[in-house]
C-alpha positions as a LaTeX table, in Angstrom:
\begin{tabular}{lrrr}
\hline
Residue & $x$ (\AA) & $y$ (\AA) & $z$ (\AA) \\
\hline
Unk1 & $-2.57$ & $-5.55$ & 6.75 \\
Unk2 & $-5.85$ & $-4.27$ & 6.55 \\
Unk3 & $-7.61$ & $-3.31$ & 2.89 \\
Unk4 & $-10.07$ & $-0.38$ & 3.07 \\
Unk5 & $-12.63$ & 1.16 & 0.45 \\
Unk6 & $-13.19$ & 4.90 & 0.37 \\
Unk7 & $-10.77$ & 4.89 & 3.62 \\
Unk8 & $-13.55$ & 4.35 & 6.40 \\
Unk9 & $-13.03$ & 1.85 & 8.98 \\
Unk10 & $-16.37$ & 0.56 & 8.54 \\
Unk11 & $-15.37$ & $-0.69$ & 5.06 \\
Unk12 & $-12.75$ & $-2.85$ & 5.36 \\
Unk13 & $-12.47$ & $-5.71$ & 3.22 \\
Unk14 & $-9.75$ & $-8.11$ & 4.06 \\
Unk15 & $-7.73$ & $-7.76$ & 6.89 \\
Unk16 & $-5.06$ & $-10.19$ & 7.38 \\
Unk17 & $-1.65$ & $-11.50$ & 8.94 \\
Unk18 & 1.82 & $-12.76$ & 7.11 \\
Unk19 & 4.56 & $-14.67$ & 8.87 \\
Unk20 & 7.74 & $-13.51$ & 8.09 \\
Unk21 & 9.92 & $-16.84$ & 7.78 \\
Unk22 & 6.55 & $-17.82$ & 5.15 \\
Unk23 & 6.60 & $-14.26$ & 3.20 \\
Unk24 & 9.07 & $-12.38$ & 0.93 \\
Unk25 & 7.14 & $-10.01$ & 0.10 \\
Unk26 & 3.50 & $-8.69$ & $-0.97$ \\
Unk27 & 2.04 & $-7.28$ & $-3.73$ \\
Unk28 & $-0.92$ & $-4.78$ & $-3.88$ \\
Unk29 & $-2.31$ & $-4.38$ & $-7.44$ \\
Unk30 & $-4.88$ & $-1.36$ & $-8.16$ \\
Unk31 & $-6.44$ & $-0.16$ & $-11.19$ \\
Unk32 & $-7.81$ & 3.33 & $-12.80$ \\
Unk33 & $-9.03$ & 5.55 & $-9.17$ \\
Unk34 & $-7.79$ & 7.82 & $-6.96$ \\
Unk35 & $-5.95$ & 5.44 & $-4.35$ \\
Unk36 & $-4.76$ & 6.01 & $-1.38$ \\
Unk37 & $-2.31$ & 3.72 & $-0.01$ \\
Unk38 & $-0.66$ & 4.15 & 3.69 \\
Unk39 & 1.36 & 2.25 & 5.89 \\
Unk40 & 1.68 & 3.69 & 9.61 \\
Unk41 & 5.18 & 4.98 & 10.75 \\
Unk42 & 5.50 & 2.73 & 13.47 \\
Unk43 & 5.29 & $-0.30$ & 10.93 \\
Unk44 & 8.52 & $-2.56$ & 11.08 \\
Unk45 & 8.33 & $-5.68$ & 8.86 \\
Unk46 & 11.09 & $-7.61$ & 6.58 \\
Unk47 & 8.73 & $-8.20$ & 4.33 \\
Unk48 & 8.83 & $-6.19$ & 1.35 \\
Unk49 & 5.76 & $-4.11$ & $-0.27$ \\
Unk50 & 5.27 & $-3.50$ & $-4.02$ \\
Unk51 & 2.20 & $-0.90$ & $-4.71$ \\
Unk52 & 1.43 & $-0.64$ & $-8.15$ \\
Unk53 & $-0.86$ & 2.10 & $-8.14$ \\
Unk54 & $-2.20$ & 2.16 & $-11.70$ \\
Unk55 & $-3.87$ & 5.54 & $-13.28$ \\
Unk56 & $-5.62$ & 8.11 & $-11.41$ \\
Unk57 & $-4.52$ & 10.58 & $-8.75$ \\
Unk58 & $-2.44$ & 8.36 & $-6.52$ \\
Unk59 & $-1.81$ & 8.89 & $-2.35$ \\
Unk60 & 1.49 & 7.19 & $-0.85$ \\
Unk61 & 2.02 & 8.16 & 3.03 \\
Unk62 & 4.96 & 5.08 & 4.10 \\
Unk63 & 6.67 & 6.49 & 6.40 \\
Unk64 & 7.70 & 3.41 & 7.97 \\
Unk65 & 10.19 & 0.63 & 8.73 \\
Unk66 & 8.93 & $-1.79$ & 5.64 \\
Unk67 & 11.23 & $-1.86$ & 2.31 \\
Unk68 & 8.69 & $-0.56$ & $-0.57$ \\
Unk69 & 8.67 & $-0.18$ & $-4.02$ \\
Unk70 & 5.63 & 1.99 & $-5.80$ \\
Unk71 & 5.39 & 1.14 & $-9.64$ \\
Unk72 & 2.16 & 3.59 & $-10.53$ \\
Unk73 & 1.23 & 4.17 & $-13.63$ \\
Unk74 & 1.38 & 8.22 & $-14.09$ \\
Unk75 & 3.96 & 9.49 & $-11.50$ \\
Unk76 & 2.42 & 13.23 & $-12.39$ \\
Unk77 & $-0.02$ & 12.82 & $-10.00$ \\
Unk78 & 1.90 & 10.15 & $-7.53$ \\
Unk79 & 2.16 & 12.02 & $-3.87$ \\
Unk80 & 4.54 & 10.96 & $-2.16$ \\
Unk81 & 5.17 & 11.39 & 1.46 \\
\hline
\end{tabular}
């Protein structure tokens, strides 16, 4: 799982590895911004993800193999995809 700021490689700021047997699941808490969160297609993982996007003009691109839940706070401007 890698975290990134304004989506640029060259920002990331926590990059980092779960075990399975070790994790149920992870939660990724934002606050008032435009996020952007993505997980690539070819991701397969048990363990679930919960995005709570907060306010703002929210991104979601999961097209993927992990189980997720989004909780954001204005689903008017949640894109899904």
């Amino acid at each position: 799982m890698r975290f990134m700021v304004n989506g640029l490689v060259g920002n990331i700021i926590n990059e980092r590895s779960f075990i399975t047997g070790e994790t149920y699941g992870i939660t990724i808490n934002t606050f008032s911004g435009n996020d952007r969160f993505e997980v690539s297609e070819n991701t397969v993982s048990k363990i679930r993800l919960i995005l709570n996007g907060g306010e703002g003009n929210n991104y979601y691109q999961l097209a993927s193999g992990v189980k997720t839940k989004v909780k954001d706070a204005s689903y008017k401007t949640t894109n899904l995809r």
